[in-house]
N, CA, C and O atoms as a GROMACS GRO file, in nm:
protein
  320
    1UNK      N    1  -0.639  -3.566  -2.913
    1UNK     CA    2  -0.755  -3.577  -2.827
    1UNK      C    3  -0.880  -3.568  -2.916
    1UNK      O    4  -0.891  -3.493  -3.013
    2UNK      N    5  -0.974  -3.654  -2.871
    2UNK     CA    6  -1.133  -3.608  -2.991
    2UNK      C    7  -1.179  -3.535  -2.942
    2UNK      O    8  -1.193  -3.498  -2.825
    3UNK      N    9  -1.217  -3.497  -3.072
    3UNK     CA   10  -1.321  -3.360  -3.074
    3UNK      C   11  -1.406  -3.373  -2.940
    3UNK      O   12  -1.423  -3.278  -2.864
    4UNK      N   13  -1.474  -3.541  -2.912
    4UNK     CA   14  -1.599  -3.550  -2.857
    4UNK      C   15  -1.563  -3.531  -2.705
    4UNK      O   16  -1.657  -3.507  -2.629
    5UNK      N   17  -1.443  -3.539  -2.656
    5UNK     CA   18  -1.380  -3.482  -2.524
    5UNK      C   19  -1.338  -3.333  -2.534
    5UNK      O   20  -1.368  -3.250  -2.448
    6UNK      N   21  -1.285  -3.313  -2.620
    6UNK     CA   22  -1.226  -3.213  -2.652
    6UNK      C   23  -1.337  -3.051  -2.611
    6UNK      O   24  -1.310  -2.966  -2.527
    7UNK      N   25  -1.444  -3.054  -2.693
    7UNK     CA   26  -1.520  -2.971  -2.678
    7UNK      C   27  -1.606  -2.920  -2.583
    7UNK      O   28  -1.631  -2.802  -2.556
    8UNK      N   29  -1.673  -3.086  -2.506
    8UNK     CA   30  -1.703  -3.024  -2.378
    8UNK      C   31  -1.622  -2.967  -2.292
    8UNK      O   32  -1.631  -2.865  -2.224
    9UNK      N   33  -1.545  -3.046  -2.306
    9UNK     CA   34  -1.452  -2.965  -2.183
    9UNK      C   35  -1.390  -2.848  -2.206
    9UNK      O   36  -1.315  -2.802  -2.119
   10UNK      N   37  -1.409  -2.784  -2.322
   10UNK     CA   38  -1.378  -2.624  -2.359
   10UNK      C   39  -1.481  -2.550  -2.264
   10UNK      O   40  -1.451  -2.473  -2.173
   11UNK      N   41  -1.630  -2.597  -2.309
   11UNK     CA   42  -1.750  -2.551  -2.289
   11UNK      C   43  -1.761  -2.527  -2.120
   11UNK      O   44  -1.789  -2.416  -2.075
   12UNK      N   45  -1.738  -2.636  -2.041
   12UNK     CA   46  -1.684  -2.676  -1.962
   12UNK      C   47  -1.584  -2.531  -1.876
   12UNK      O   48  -1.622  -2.434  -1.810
   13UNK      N   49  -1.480  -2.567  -1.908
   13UNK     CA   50  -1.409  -2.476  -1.909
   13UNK      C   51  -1.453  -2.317  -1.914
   13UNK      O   52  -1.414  -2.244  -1.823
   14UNK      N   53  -1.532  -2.266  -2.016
   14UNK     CA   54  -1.595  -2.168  -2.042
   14UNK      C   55  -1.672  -2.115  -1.940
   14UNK      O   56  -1.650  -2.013  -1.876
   15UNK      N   57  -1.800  -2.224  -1.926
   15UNK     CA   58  -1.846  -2.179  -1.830
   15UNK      C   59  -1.772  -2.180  -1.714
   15UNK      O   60  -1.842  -2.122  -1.631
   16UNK      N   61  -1.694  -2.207  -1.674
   16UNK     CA   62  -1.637  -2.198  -1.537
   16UNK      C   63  -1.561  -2.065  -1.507
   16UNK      O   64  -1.547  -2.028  -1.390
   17UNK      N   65  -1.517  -2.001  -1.598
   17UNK     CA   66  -1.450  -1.899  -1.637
   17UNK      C   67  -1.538  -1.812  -1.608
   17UNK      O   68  -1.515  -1.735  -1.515
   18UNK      N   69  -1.611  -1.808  -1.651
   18UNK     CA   70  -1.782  -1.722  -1.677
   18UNK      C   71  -1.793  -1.696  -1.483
   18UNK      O   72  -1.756  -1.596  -1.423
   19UNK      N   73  -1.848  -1.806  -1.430
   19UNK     CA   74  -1.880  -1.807  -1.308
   19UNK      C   75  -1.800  -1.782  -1.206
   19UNK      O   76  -1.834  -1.785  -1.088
   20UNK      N   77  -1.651  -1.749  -1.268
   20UNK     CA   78  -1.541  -1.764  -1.186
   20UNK      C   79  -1.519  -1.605  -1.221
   20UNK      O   80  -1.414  -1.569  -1.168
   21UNK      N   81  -1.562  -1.530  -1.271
   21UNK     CA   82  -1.574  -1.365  -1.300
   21UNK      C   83  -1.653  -1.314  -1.185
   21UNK      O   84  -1.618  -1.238  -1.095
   22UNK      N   85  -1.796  -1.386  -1.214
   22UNK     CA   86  -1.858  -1.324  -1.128
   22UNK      C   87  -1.844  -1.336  -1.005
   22UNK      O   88  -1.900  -1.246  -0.943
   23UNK      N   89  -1.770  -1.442  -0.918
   23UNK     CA   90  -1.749  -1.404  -0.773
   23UNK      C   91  -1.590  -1.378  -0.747
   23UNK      O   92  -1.563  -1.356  -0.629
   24UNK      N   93  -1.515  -1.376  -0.811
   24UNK     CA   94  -1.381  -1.270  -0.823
   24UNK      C   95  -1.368  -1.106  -0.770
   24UNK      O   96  -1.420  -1.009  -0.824
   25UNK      N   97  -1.298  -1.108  -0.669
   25UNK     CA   98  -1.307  -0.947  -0.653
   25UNK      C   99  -1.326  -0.888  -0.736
   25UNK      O  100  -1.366  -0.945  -0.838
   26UNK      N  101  -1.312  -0.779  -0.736
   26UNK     CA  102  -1.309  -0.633  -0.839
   26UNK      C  103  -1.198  -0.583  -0.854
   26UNK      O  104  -1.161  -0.524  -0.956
   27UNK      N  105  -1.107  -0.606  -0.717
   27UNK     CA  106  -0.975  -0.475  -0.750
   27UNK      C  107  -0.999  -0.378  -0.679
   27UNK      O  108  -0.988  -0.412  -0.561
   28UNK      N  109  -1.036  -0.237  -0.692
   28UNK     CA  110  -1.015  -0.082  -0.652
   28UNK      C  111  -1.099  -0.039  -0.734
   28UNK      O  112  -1.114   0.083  -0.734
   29UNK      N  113  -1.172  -0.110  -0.819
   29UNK     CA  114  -1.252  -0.052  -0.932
   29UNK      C  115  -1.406  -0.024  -0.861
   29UNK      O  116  -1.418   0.018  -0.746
   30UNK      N  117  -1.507  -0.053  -0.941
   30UNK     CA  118  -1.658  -0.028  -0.863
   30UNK      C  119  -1.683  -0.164  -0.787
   30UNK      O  120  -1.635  -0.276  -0.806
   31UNK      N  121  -1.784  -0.113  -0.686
   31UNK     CA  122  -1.833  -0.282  -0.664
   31UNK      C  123  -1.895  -0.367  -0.729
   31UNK      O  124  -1.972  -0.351  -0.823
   32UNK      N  125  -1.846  -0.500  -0.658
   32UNK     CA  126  -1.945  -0.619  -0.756
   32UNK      C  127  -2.061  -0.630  -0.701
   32UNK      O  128  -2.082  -0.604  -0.583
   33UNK      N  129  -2.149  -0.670  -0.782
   33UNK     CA  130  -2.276  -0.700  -0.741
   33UNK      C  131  -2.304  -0.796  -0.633
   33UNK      O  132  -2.222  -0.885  -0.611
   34UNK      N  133  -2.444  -0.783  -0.544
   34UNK     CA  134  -2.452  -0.861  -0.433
   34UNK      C  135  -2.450  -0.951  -0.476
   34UNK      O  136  -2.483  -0.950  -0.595
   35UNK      N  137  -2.407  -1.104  -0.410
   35UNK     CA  138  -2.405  -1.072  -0.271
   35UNK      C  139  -2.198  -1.104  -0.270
   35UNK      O  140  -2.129  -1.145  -0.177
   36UNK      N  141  -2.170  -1.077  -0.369
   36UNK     CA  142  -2.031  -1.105  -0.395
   36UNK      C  143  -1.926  -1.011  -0.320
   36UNK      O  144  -1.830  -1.036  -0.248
   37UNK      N  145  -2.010  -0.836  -0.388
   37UNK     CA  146  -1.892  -0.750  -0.366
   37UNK      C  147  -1.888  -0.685  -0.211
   37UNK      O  148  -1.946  -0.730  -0.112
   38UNK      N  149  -1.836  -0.612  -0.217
   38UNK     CA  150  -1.740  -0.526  -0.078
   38UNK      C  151  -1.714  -0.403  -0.134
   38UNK      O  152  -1.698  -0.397  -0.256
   39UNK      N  153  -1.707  -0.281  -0.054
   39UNK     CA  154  -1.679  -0.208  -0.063
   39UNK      C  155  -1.562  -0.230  -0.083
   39UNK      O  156  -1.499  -0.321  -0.029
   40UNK      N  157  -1.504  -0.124  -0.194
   40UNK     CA  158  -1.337  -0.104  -0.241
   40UNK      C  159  -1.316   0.003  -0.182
   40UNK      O  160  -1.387   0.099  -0.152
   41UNK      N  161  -1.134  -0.041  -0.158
   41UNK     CA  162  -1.023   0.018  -0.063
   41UNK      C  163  -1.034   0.153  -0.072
   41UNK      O  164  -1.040   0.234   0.020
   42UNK      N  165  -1.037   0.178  -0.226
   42UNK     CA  166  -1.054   0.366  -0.254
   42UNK      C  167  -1.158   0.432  -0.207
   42UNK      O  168  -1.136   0.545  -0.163
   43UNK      N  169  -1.301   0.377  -0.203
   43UNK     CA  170  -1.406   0.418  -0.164
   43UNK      C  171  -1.450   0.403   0.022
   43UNK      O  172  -1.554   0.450   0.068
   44UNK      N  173  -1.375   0.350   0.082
   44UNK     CA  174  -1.392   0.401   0.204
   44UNK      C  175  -1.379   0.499   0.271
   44UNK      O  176  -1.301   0.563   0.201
   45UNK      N  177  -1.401   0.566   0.368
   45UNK     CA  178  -1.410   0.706   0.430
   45UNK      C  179  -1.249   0.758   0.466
   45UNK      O  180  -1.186   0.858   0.430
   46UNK      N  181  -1.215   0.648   0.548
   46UNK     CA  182  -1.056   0.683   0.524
   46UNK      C  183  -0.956   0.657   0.439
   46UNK      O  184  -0.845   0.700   0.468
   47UNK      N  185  -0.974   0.583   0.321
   47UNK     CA  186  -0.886   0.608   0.208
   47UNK      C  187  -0.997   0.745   0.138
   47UNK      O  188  -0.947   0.808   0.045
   48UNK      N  189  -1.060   0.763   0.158
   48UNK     CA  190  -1.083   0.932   0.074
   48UNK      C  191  -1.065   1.029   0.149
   48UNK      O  192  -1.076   1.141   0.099
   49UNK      N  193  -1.028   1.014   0.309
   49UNK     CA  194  -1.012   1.160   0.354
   49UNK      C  195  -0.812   1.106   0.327
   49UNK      O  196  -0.756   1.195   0.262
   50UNK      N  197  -0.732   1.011   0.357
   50UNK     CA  198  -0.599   1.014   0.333
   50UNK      C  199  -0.571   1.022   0.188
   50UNK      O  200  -0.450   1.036   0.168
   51UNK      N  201  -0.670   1.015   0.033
   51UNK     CA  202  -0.630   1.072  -0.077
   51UNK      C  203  -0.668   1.215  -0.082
   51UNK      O  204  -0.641   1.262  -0.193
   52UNK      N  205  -0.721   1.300  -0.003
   52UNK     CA  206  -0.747   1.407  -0.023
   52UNK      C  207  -0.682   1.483  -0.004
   52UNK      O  208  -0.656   1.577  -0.079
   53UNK      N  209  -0.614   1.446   0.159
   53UNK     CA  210  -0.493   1.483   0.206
   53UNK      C  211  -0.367   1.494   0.129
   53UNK      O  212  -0.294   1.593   0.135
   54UNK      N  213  -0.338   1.364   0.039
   54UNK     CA  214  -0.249   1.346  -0.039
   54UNK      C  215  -0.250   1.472  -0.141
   54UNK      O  216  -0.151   1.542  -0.164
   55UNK      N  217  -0.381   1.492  -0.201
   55UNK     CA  218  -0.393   1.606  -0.281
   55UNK      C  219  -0.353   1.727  -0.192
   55UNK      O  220  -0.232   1.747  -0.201
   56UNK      N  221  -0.402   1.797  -0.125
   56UNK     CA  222  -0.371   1.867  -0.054
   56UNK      C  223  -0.253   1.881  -0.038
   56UNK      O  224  -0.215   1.988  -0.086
   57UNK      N  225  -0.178   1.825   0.007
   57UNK     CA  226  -0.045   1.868   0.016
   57UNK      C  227   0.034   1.854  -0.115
   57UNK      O  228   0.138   1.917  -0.136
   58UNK      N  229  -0.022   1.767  -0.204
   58UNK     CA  230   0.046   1.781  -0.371
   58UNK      C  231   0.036   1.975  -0.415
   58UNK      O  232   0.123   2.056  -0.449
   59UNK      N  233  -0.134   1.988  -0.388
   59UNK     CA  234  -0.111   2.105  -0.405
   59UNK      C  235  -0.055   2.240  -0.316
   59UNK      O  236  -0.045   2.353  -0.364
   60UNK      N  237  -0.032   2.216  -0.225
   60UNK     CA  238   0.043   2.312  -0.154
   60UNK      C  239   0.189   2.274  -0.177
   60UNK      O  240   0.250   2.381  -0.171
   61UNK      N  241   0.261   2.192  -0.197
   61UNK     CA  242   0.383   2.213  -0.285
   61UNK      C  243   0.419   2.233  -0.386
   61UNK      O  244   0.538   2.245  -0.414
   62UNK      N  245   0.307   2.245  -0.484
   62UNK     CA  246   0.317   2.314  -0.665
   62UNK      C  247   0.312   2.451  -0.581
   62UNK      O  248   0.415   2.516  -0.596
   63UNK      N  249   0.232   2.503  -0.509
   63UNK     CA  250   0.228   2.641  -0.513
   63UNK      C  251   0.329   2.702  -0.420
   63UNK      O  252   0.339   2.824  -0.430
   64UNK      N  253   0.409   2.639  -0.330
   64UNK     CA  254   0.552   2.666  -0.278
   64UNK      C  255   0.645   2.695  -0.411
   64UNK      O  256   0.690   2.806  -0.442
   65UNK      N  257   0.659   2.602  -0.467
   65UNK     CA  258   0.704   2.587  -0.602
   65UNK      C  259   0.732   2.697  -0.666
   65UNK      O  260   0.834   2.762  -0.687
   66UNK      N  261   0.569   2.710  -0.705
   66UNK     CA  262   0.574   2.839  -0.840
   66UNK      C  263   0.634   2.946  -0.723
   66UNK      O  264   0.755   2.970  -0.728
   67UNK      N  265   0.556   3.008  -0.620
   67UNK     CA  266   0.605   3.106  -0.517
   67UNK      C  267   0.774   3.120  -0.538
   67UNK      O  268   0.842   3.214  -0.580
   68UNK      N  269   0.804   3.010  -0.497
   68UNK     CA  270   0.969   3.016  -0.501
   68UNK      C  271   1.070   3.062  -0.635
   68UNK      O  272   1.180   3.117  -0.645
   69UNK      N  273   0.957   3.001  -0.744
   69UNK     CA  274   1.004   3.051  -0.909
   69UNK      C  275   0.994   3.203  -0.914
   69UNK      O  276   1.092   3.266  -0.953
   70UNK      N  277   0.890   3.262  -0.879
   70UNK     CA  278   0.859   3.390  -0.902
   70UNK      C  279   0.912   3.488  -0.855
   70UNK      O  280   0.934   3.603  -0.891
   71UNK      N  281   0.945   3.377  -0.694
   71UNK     CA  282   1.099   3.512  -0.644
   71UNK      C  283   1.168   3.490  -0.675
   71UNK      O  284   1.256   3.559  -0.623
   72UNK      N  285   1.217   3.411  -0.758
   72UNK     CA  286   1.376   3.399  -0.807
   72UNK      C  287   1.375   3.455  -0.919
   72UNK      O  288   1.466   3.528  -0.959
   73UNK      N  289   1.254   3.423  -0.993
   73UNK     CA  290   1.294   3.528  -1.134
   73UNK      C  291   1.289   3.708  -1.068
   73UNK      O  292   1.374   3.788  -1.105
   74UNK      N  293   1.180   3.745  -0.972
   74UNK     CA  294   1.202   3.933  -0.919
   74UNK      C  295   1.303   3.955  -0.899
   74UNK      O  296   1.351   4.065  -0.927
   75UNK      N  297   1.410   3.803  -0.813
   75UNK     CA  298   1.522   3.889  -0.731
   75UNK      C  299   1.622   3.847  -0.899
   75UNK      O  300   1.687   3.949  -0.922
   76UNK      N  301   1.643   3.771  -0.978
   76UNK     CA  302   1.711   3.801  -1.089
   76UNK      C  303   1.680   3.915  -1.194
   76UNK      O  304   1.737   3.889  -1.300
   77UNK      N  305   1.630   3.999  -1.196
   77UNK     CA  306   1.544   4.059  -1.259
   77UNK      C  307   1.609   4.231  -1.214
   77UNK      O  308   1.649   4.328  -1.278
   78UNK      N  309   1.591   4.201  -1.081
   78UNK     CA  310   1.622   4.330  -0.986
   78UNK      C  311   1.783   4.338  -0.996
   78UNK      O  312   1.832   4.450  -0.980
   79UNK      N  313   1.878   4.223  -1.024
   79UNK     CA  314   2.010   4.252  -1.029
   79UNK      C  315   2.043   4.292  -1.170
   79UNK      O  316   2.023   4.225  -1.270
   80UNK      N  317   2.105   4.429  -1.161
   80UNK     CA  318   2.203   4.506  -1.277
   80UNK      C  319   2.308   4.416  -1.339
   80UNK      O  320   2.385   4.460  -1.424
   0.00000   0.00000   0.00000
């Protein structure tokens, strides 16, 4: 192919790439700039009160957890 096709249409190409970033979602990441983006899935009111929740109960089962370790090591501890 020549160069003289060849290159624009890289350029071509390039820019399209370029312009094809900027109105592309985001993902879950931050928003895109107006007038493109949307609020992301993570940042809505109810995906942050149902990840909080998620935490919440992550941490109330580490601390069942350890609780449950700590009596098992007293009551091993307490047997002769």
């Amino acid at each position: 192919m020549p160069d003289r096709i060849f290159m624009p249409f890289m350029a071509l190409l390039g820019l399209a790439l370029v312009a094809l970033s900027l109105v592309w979602p985001q993902g879950y990441g931050d928003r895109s700039p107006d007038p493109f983006g949307s609020v992301p899935i993570q940042q809505t009111p109810e995906m942050k009160a149902k990840i909080q929740r998620e935490k919440d109960a992550a941490a109330q089962r580490d601390l069942q957890a350890r609780q449950q370790m700590s009596d098992a090591r007293a009551t091993a501890a307490d047997v002769p």
